[in-house]
C-alpha positions as CSV (number, residue, x, y, z in Angstrom):
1,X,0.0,0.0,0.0
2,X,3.4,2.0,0.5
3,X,3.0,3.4,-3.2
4,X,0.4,5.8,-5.6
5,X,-1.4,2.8,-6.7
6,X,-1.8,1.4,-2.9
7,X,-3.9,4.3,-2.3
8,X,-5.7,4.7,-5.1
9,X,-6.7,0.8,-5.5
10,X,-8.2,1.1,-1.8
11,X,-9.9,4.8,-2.4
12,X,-11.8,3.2,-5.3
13,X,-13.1,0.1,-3.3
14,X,-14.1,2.0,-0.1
15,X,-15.7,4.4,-2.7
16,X,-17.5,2.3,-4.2
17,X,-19.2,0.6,-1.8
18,X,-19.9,4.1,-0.3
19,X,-21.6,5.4,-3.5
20,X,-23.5,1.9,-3.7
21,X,-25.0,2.2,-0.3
22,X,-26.1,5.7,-0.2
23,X,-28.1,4.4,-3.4
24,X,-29.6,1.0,-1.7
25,X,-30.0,2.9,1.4
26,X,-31.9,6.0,-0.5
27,X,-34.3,3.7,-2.0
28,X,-34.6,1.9,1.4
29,X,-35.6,4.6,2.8
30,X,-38.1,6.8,0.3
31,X,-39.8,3.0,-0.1
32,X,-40.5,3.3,3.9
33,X,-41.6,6.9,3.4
34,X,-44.2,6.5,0.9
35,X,-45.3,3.6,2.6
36,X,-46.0,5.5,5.9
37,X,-48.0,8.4,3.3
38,X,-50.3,5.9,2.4
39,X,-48.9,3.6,-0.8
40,X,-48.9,0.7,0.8
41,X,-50.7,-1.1,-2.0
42,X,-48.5,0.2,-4.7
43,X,-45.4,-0.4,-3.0
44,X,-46.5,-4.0,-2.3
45,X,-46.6,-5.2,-5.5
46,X,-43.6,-3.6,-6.3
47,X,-42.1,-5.1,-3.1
48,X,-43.4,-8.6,-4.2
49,X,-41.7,-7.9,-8.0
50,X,-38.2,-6.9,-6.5
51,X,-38.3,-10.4,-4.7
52,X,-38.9,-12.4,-7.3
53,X,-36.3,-10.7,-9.6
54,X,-34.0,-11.7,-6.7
55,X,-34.7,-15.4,-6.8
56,X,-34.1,-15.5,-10.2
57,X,-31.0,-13.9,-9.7
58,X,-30.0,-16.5,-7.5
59,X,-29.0,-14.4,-4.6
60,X,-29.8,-11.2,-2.8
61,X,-27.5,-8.3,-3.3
62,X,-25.9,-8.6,-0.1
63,X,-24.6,-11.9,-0.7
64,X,-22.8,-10.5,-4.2
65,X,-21.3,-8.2,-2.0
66,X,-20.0,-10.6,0.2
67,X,-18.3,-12.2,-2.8
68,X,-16.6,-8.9,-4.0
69,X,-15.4,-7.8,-0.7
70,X,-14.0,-12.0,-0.4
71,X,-12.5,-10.9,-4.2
72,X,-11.0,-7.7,-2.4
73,X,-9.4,-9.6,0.3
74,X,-7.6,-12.0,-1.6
75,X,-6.4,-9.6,-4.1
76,X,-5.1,-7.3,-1.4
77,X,-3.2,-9.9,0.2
78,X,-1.8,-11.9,-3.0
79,X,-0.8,-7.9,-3.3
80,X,1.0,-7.4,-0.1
81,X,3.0,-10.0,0.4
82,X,6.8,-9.7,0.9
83,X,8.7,-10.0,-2.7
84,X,11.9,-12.4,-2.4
85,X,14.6,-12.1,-5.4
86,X,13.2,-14.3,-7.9
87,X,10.1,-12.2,-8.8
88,X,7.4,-13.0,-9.7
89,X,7.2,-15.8,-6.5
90,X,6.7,-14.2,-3.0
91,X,7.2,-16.0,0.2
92,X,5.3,-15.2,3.7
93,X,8.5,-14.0,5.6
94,X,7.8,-12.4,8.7
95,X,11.4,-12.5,10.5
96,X,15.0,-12.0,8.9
97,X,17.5,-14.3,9.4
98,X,19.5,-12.8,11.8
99,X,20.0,-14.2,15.4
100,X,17.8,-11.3,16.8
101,X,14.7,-12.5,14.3
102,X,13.6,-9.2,13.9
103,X,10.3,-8.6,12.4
104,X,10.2,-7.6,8.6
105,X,7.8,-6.5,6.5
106,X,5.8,-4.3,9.1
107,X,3.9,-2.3,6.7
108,X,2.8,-5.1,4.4
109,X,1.5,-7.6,7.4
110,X,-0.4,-5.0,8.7
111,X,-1.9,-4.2,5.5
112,X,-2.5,-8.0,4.8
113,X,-4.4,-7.9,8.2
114,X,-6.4,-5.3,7.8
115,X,-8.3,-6.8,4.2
116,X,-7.8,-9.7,6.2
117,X,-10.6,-8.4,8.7
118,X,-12.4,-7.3,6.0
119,X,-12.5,-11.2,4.1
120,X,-14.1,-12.2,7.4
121,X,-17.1,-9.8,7.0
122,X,-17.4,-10.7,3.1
123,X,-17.0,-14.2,4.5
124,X,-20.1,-13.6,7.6
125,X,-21.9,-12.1,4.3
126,X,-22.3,-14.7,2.0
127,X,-22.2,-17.3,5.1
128,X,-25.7,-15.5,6.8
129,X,-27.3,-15.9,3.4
130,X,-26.2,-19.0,2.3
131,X,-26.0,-22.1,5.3
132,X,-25.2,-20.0,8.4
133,X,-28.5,-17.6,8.6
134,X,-28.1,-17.3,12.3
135,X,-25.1,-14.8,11.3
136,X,-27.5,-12.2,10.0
137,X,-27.6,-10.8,13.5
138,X,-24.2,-10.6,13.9
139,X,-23.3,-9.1,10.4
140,X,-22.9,-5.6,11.8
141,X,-20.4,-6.6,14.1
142,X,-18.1,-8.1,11.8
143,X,-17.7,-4.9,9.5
144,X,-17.2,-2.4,12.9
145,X,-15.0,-5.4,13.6
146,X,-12.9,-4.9,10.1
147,X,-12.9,-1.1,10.7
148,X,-11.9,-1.5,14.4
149,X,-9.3,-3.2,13.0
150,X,-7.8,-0.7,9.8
151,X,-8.2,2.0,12.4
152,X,-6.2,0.6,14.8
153,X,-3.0,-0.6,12.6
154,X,-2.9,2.7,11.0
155,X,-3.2,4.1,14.3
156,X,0.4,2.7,15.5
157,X,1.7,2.9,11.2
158,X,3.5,6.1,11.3
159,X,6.0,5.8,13.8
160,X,9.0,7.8,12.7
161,X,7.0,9.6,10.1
162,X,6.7,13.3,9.7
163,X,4.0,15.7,11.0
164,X,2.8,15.9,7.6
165,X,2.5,12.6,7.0
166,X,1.0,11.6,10.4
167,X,-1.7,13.9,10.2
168,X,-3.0,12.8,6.6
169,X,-2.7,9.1,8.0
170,X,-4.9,10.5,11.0
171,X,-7.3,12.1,9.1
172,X,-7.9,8.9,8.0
173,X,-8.1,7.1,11.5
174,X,-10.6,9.9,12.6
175,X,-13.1,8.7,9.9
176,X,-12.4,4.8,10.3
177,X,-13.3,4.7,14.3
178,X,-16.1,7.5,13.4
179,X,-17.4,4.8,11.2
180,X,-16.7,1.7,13.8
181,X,-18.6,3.6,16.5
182,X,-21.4,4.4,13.9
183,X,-22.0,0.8,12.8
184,X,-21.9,-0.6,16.2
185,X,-24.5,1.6,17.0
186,X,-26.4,-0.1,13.9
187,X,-26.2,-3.2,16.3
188,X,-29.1,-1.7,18.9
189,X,-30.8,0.8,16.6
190,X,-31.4,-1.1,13.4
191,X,-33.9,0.5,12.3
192,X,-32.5,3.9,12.7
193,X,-32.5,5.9,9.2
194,X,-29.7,7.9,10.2
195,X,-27.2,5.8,10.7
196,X,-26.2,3.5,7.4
197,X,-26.6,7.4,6.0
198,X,-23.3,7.9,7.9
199,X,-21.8,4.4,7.2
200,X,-22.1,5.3,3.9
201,X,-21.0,8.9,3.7
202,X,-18.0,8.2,6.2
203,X,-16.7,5.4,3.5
204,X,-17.4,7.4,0.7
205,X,-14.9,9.9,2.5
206,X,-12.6,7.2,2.9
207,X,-12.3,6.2,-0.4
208,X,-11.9,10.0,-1.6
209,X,-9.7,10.7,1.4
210,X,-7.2,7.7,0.0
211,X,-7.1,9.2,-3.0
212,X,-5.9,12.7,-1.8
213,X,-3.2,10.5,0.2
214,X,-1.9,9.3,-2.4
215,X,-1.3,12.3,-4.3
216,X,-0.2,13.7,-1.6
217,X,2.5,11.2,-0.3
218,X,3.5,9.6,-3.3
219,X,2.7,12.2,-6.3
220,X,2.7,10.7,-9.7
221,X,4.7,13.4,-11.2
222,X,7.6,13.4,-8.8
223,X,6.7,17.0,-7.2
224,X,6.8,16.1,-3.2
225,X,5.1,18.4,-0.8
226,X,7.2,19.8,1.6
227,X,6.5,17.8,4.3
228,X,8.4,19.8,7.4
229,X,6.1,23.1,5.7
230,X,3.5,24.0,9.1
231,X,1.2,25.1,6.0
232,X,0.9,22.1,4.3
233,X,-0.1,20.6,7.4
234,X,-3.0,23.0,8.2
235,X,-4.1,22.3,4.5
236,X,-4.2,18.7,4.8
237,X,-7.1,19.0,7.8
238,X,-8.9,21.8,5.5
239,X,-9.4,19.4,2.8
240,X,-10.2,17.0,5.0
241,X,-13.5,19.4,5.5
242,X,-13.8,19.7,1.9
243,X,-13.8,15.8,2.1
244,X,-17.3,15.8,4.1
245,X,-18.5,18.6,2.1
246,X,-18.2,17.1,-0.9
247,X,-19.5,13.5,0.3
248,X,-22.4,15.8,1.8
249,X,-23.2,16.9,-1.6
250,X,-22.4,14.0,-3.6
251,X,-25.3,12.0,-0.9
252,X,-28.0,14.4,-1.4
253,X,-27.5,14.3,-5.2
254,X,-27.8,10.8,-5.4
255,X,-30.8,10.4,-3.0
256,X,-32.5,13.2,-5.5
257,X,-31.8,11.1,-8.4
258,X,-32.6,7.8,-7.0
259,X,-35.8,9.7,-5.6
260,X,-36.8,11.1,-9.7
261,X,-35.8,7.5,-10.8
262,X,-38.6,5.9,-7.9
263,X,-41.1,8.9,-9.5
264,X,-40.3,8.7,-13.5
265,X,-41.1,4.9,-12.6
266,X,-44.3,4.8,-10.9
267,X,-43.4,3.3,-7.4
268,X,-43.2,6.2,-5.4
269,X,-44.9,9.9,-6.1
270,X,-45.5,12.7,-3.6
271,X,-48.8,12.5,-1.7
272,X,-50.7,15.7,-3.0
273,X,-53.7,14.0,-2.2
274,X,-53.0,14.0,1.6
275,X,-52.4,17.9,1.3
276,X,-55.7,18.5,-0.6
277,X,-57.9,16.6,2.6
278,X,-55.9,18.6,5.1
279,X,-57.4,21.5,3.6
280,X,-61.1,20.1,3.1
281,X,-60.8,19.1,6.8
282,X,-62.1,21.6,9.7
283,X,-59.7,23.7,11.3
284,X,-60.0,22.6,14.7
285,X,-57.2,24.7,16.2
286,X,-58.7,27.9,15.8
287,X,-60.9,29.2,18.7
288,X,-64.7,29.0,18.2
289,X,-67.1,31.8,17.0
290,X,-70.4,32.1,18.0
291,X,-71.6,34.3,14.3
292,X,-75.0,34.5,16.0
293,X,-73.4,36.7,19.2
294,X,-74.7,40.3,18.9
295,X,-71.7,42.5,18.0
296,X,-70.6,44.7,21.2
């Protein structure tokens, strides 16, 4: 992960899946909306149609997902490990060959264990969906597991590093444990709408974040930012703001589109209907008048 492509490969992954869920989670939730305004009919059938489309499918989405995050894992580790001298083969050294048997490879083992956290969440996935249903439950605590995880190995990653560089890496940390503590809150308030709304805004702003990482430590055009410079620091955590700005912006865009989609389609529509019998109805807030009272 120690290079421009390390970063990048990551940013588009965590990306990604953060784009994908704000759409699954906007539909989610304008589906429950016009539900509770009175479509319940409507939405029913359409409900009924998505299901079936599923089983012929095979499998829901979540269980594809599982499968691409397993597909991430592997790649990611076949990726990090160790080269030896006769490239292409790697090996799985962990200590040199000195008496001391100092440990080697610290950066790529901790990457390797990080996606490794996350294989086991793509693996509790596809399991809870497949032979192992009683997993469903526990789902949520495998992925704040997996970010518990990357937040803490990057936590203890830049020993040694400069302020420049350690305050990019923890701009990064700060939106991994703000995720963790986000989804394990998904464990008692499940039906929350808020909160997969932040699990996917704070990965969108992970993957983007990555991205400005990696121009930023390992430019592609050989120009390094002067990394003992006090104002390239205090830039770093004002684009980190521009970060949540953007993902703010980039959420509510989709979530208007996926809304227009729902409409141009017929499944959901605004209910002008329950405005029009508001108005036909008494006003029963205003005091009463007797008009037959002789004026004073």
């Amino acid at each position: 992960m120690g290079t421009f492509e390390g970063h990048v490969l990551p940013g588009i992954f965590f990306f990604a899946f953060g784009l994908w869920y704000t759409i699954k989670f906007s539909r989610r939730h304008i589906l429950k909306s016009s539900n509770k305004n009175g479509k319940n009919e409507e939405l029913s059938d359409d409900g009924r149609k998505w299901r079936r489309l599923r089983k012929l499918r095979g499998q829901t989405a979540e269980f594809w997902e599982g499968v691409l995050i397993i597909a991430a894992w592997i790649i990611g580790v076949i990726a990090e490990l160790p080269p030896t001298d006769r490239f292409p083969y790697r090996t799985w050294a962990m200590f040199d060959d000195t008496d001391e048997h100092n440990f080697i490879w610290g950066n790529k083992w901790q990457h390797a264990t990080m996606y490794t956290f996350f294989g086991i969440y793509g693996l509790a996935m596809v399991l809870s969906r497949t032979c192992v249903t009683g997993l469903l439950t526990y789902e949520k605590f495998f992925a704040a597991l997996a970010f518990f995880v990357e937040g803490l190995l990057f936590y203890f990653h830049v020993h040694g590093r400069s302020l420049f560089d350690i305050t990019v890496h923890y701009m990064l940390v700060t939106t991994i444990f703000l995720n963790t503590i986000v989804m394990f809150g998904e464990l008692w308030k499940r039906d929350d709408p808020l909160l997969p709304f932040l699990t996917a805004g704070f990965m969108m702003i992970q993957g983007t974040w990555f991205w400005q990482a990696a121009f930023m430590l390992y430019p592609p055009h050989g120009t390094k930012w002067d990394e003992e410079n006090h104002a390239n620091v205090m830039f770093v955590s004002m684009a980190y703001c521009w970060h949540i700005a953007a993902a703010i912006f980039m959420m509510a865009g989709v979530y208007g589109i996926v809304s227009l989609c729902l409409r141009a389609k017929g499944i959901y529509s605004v209910p002008y209907s329950n405005i029009d019998d508001e108005d036909d109805q008494p006003d029963t807030t205003r005091p009463f008048v007797n008009q037959n009272s002789d004026e004073e």
